[in-house]
Structures are given as C-alpha cells and as structure tokens.
C-alpha positions in Angstrom: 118.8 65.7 97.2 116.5 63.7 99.5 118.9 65.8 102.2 118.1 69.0 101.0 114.1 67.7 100.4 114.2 66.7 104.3 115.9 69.8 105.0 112.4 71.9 103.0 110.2 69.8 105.2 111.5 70.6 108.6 111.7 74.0 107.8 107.8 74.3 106.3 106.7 72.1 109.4 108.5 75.0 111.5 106.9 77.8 109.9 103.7 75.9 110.0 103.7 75.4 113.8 104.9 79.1 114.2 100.9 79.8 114.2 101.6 83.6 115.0 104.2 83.9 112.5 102.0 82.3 109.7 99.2 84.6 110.6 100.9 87.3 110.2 102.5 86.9 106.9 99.4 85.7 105.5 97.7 88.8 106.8 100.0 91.2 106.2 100.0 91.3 102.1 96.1 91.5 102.4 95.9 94.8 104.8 98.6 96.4 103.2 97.0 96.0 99.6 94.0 97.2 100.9 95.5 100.5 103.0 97.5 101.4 99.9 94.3 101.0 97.6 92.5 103.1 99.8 95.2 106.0 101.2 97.0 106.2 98.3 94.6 109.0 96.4 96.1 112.6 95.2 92.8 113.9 95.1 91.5 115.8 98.3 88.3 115.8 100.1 86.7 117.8 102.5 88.7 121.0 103.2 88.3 123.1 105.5 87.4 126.6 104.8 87.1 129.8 106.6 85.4 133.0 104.7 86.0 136.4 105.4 83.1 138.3 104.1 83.0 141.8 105.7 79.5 142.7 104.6 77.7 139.8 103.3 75.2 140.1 100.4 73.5 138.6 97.4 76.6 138.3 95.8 79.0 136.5 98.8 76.0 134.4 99.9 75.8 132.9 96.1 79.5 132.1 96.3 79.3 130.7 99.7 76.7 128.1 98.7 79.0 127.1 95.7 81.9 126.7 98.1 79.8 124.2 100.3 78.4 122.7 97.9 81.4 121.5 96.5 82.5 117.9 98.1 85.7 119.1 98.1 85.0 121.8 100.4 83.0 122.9 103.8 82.6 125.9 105.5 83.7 126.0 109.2 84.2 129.4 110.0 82.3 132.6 108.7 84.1 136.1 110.0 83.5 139.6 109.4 87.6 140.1 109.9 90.7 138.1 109.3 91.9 138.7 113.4 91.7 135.1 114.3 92.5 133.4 111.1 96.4 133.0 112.0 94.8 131.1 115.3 92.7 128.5 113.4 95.7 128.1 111.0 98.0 127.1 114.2 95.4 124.6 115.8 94.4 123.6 112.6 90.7 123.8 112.3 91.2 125.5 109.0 93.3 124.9 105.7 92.4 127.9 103.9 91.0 131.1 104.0 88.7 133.0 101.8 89.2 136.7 102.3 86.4 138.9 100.3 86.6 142.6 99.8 83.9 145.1 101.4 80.8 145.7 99.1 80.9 142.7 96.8 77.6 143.3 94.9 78.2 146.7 94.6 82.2 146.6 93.1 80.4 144.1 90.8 77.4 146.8 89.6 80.0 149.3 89.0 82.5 147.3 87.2 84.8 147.3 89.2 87.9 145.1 89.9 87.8 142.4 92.5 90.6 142.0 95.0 90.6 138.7 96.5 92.9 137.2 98.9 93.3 133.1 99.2 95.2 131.8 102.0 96.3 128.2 101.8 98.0 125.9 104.6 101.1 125.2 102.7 102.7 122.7 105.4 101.8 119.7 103.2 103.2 120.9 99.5 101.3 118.9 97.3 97.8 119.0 99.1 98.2 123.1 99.8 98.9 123.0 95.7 95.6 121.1 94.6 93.6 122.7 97.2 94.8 125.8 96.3 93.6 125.0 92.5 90.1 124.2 94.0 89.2 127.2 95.7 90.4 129.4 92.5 88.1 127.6 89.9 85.4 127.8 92.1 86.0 131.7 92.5 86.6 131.8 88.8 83.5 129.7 88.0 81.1 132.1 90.2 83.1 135.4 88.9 82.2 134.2 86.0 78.4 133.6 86.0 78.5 136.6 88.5 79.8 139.6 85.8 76.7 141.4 84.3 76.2 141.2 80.7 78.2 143.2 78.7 81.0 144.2 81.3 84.5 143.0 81.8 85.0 143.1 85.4 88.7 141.6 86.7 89.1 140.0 89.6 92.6 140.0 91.3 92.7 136.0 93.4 95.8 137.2 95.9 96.9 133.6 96.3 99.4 132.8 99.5 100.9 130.0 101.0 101.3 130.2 104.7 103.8 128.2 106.8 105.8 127.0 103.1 105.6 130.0 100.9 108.5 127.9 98.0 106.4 125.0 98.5 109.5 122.8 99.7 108.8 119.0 99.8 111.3 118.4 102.6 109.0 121.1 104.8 106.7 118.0 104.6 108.7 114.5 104.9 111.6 115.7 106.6 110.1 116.6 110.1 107.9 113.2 109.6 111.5 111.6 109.4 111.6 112.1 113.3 108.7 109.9 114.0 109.3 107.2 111.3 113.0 107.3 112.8 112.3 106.8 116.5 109.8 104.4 115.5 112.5 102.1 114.1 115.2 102.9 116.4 112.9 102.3 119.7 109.8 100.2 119.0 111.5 97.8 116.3 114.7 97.2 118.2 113.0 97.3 121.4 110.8 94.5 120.5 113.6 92.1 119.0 116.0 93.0 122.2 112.9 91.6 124.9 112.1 89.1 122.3 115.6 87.6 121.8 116.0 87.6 125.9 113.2 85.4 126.1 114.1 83.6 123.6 117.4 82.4 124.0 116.7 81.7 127.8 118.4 84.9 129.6 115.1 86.2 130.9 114.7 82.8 133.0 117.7 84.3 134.6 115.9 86.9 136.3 113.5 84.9 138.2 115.5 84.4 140.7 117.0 87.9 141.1 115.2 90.6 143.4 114.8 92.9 140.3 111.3 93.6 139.3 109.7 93.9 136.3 109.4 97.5 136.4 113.0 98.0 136.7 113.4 95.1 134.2 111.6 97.5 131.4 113.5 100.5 132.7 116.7 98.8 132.2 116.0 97.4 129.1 114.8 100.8 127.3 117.4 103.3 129.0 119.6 102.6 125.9 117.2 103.2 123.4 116.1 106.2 125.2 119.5 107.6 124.9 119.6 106.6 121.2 116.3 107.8 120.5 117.3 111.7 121.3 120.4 111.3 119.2 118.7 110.5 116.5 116.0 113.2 117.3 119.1 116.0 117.3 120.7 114.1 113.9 117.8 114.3 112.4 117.2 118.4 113.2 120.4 119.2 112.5 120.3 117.6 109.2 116.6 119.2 108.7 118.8 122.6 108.9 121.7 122.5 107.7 121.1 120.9 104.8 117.4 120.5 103.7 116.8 124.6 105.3 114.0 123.3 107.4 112.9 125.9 109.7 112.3 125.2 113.6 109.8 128.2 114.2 109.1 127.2 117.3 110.7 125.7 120.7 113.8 123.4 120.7 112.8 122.9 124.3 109.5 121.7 123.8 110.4 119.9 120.6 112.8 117.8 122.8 110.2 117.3 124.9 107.7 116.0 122.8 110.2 113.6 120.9 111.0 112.8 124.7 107.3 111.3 125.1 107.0 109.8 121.3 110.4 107.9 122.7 108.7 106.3 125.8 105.5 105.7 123.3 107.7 104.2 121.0 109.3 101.6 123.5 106.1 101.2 125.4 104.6 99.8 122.1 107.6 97.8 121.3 107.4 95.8 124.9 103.6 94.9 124.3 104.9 93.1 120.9 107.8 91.7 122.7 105.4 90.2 125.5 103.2 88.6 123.0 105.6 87.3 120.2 107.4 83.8 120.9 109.8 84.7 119.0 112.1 87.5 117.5 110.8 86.6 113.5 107.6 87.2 114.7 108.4 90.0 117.2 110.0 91.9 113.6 107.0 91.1 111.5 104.2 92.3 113.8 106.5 95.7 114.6 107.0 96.1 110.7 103.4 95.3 110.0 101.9 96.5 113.1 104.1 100.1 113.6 106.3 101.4 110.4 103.4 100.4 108.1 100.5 102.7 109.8 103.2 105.2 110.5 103.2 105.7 106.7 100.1 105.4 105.7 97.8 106.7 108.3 99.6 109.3 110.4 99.9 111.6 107.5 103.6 111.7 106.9 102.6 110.9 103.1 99.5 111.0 102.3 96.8 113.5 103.9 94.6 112.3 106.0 91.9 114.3 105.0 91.8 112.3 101.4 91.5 109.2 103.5 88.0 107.2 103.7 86.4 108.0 106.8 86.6 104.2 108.5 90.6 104.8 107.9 90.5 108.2 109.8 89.0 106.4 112.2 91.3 104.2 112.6 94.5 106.7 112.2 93.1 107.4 115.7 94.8 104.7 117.3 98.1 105.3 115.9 100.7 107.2 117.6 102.5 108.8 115.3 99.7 111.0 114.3 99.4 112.8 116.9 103.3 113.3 117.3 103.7 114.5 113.5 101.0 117.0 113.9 103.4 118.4 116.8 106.6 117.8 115.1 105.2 119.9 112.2 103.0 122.6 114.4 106.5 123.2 116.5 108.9 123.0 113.2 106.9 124.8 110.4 104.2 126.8 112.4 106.1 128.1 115.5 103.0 126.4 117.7 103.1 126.1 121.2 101.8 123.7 124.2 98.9 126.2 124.2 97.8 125.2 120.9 99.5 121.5 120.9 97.7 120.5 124.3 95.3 118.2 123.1 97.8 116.4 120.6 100.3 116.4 123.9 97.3 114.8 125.9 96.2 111.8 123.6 100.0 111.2 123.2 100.7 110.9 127.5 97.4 109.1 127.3 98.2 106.3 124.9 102.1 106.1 126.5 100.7 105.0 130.3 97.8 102.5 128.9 100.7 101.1 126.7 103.5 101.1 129.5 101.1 99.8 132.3 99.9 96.8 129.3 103.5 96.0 128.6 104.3 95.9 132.4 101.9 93.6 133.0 102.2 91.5 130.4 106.0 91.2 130.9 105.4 90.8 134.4 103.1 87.5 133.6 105.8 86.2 131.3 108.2 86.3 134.3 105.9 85.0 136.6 
C-alpha cells in the first residue's frame, strides 16, 4: 500500500510539473463546454436570400419587408430575372431564392392563382429543410393577410432543393470526412512523430549531421503526404460506391485541393510538435487544438451561419473551413477554381505562415 501511495505521488508530482500538460486539460473541458453550448443550435439565423420579382409593386414590396424583417432572414440580392441565380448558389452568397410571378398585385385582384417558385441550397440537409420551412410560412403568412375579402385565391409555393434534391445526410458529412480524416492522419500523427524524436533523444542526433531543418521537415512529412492522398482516394471511393455521393466537379482539382489541406495539415502539426515537450501533450493540444474546431467550427456539423458571431469570427482561423467549403463546392456543386479562388487563396495563405512558423521554430529547437 504505502508502495502503491508513493507510486500516486510521483505520478501527480509529474503531472503537476508537466505545466503545459496541466493547462491544457484544465482548459480543455471549459472551451469545449462552452463551444458546444454555443454551436450546438438547430435553429438558423440569418439566411441569405435572393428575390426574383420581375415587376415589383405594392404587393412584392409588402412581402419583401416581411422577409427582412424576419431575423431569420436578409435580403442580399434583388433581380428582375433568375440568370445569375445558379452563380450566387455556386459562390455561395445566396442559400435561397425567392422567385415571384409577373404582375403580383394584379393575379391577386383577379383571383387568381399564385405560382411561386422557392429554391433552397440543399448541400447541408437539415439546414436546407428548416430554412426551407421559413421562407414558406412567411409566404403563407403574407398570402394570407394579402387575399382580398371574400376571395379564395391559391398559391402554388414550387419548392426545390438544389445541389441534394433526396436530401441525403451523407451529401453533408461524408465529403467533411475528407478533412476530419487528413486532419487525424497528418496533423495528429505528425505532431506525436516530431514530438517523440525529441523526446526520446533522436533529434539530438541531427545536430551534428549537414541536414537542415528544411529537409528535416520535408523528410519527416513525405510519409504522411503519401498517406494523406490514400486516404483522400479511400475516402472518394467509398463516398461513391457506397454512400452514392456525387463528384460533380474535377477529380483533378479535388486532388489538388486535398494536396494543399495535406501540407496545411502537417504544417499545423509541426508548430504543435515545436512547442509541446512532450508527446502527451503534443496529443492533447492536436485533439483540443485541431479535431475539436474541425467539428465544431468549420461547419462539417453544425452551420456556421447558426453560430454566434464572436464564433464565426473565430471559425476564421481554422483551416478546415475553408477546405470543406471546397471539398463540398467541387463534390456536390460541380464548382471550379473560378468560383473556389478565394477559399484556395486563404488556404495557400495560412499553409506558408504555418510552414515558415514551424520551420523556424524547429529550427530553434535544433539550434
């Protein structure tokens, strides 16, 4: 017994030195609690909408202001034509359309019926489902107030879902698969591999070897490379074959893209590695630090429009939103680099400050 108490004792004096370690785990219960309180919400907020209203009047202009006055709703785009709605769907400015018939006031003075077309963003299943709701009680609501006395005027709502017309979850979670994936297979494992170098004394090794720490990282990350665009091409054909996920778009510059999330990936995984001591640590700050946000703030689960604005803020910073919104433009939109160049941009952006950071700091370790 007074063994196993001594045993306890070293082991809590351990931990309680390991300052980075402690901080952590007492850290990391709080920020998650508070991340899920806020992200988890199945309510959304602030859509947005484009209307179509080919000759605006009384009527339109009395439903418009319902629309916007809604919080769960605001209008970004007013056109006289639906030509570049399938545009704004792609980049993603919009995530529904309103499309009004010609003459509005005056279909309603006759009596007659209504034909109204809603287009809904469907990527996202669930969201595309309550907005969807939204936008038709709204229309309902004003149809409603809207009908002279007396008359029984239908409206026909023409609802559609673009990108997902079934509504299939796996159109959603399985293309975010490839970024939670890669962020295990290079970040996590690139961080314990440095980590465990260091820390059982093999790194020391290379001090007095020519290499430098450029070619360090290189050689250290080739493997995972490889390993990261196996998992990439598992994880597609999987997508097809059996969940029927469509790839609309190019495999080329799918590749390509999961090519730079890779180097992004690693790049993150050797600034942990250069500031943990150890690999306990190095696992804890890539679990609380990477695969956490990669859930909860890149939108693979939750949209990111529900989210309170301080957390969109800080999705910013976090890789794997950028490289979802690609995966999924690519996969279930058929989007290109034309419309994807901004996304592509941030992404390079973040992978040289993190790559030139991790250099750096590895290079000071050797040194």
């Amino acid at each position: 017994m007074r063994a196993f108490l001594g045993f306890v004792r070293k082991e809590t004096l351990h931990l309680l030195r390991d300052r980075q370690t402690l901080a952590i785990l007492i850290l990391f219960p709080v920020v998650q609690v508070l991340i899920f309180g806020f992200a988890v919400r199945t309510d959304v907020r602030d859509i947005a909408i484009a209307v179509v209203d080919p000759t605006p009047d009384v009527a339109t202009t009395e439903l418009r202001q319902r629309i916007d006055a809604s919080d769960r709703f605001h209008i970004v785009d007013l056109a006289s034509s639906t030509a570049g709605l399938d545009l704004q769907f792609r980049h993603g400015t919009i995530r529904q359309a309103l499309v009004l018939p010609p003459d509005v006031e005056r279909r309603l003075g006759r009596g007659d019926s209504l034909p109204i077309q809603l287009l809904t963003d469907g990527s996202d299943p669930n969201t595309g489902g309550i907005m969807q709701g939204y936008a038709t009680a709204i229309v309902q609501r004003w149809h409603r107030d809207a009908v002279p006395a007396g008359r029984a005027i239908r409206i026909e709502t023409q609802s559609r879902m673009r990108y997902n017309p079934t509504l299939e979850s796996s159109h959603l979670f399985v293309p975010g698969l490839v970024a939670f994936v890669l962020t295990i297979v290079s970040a996590l494992m690139t961080a314990i591999s440095i980590t465990r170098e260091k820390e059982t004394g093999t790194m020391e090794m290379l001090l007095v070897s020519p290499i430098r720490p450029t070619a360090i990282v290189a050689g250290k990350v080739m493997p995972y490379i490889v390993l990261g665009f196996v998992s990439v091409l598992l994880v597609l054909v999987a997508a097809r074959t059996v969940f029927g996920v469509p790839l609309r778009g190019s495999l080329v510059l799918l590749l390509a893209e999961s090519g730079l999330y890779i180097v992004t990936a690693l790049a993150l995984g050797i600034v942990i590695s250069t500031k943990a001591p150890n690999q306990r640590t190095a696992m804890i700050a890539a679990l609380a630090g990477l695969m956490m946000p990669t859930l909860l703030l890149s939108g693979f689960i939750f949209p990111l429009d529900s989210l309170p604005r301080v957390l969109q803020w800080l999705s910013y910073v976090v890789p794997a939103r950028w490289f979802l919104t690609i995966v999924r433009g690519i996969m279930i939109k058929g989007a290109g680099l034309a419309t994807l160049w901004q996304e592509t941009l941030i992404l390079l952006g973040m992978t040289v400050f993190l790559l030139v950071k991790g250099s750096r700091g590895l290079a000071i370790r050797l040194g």
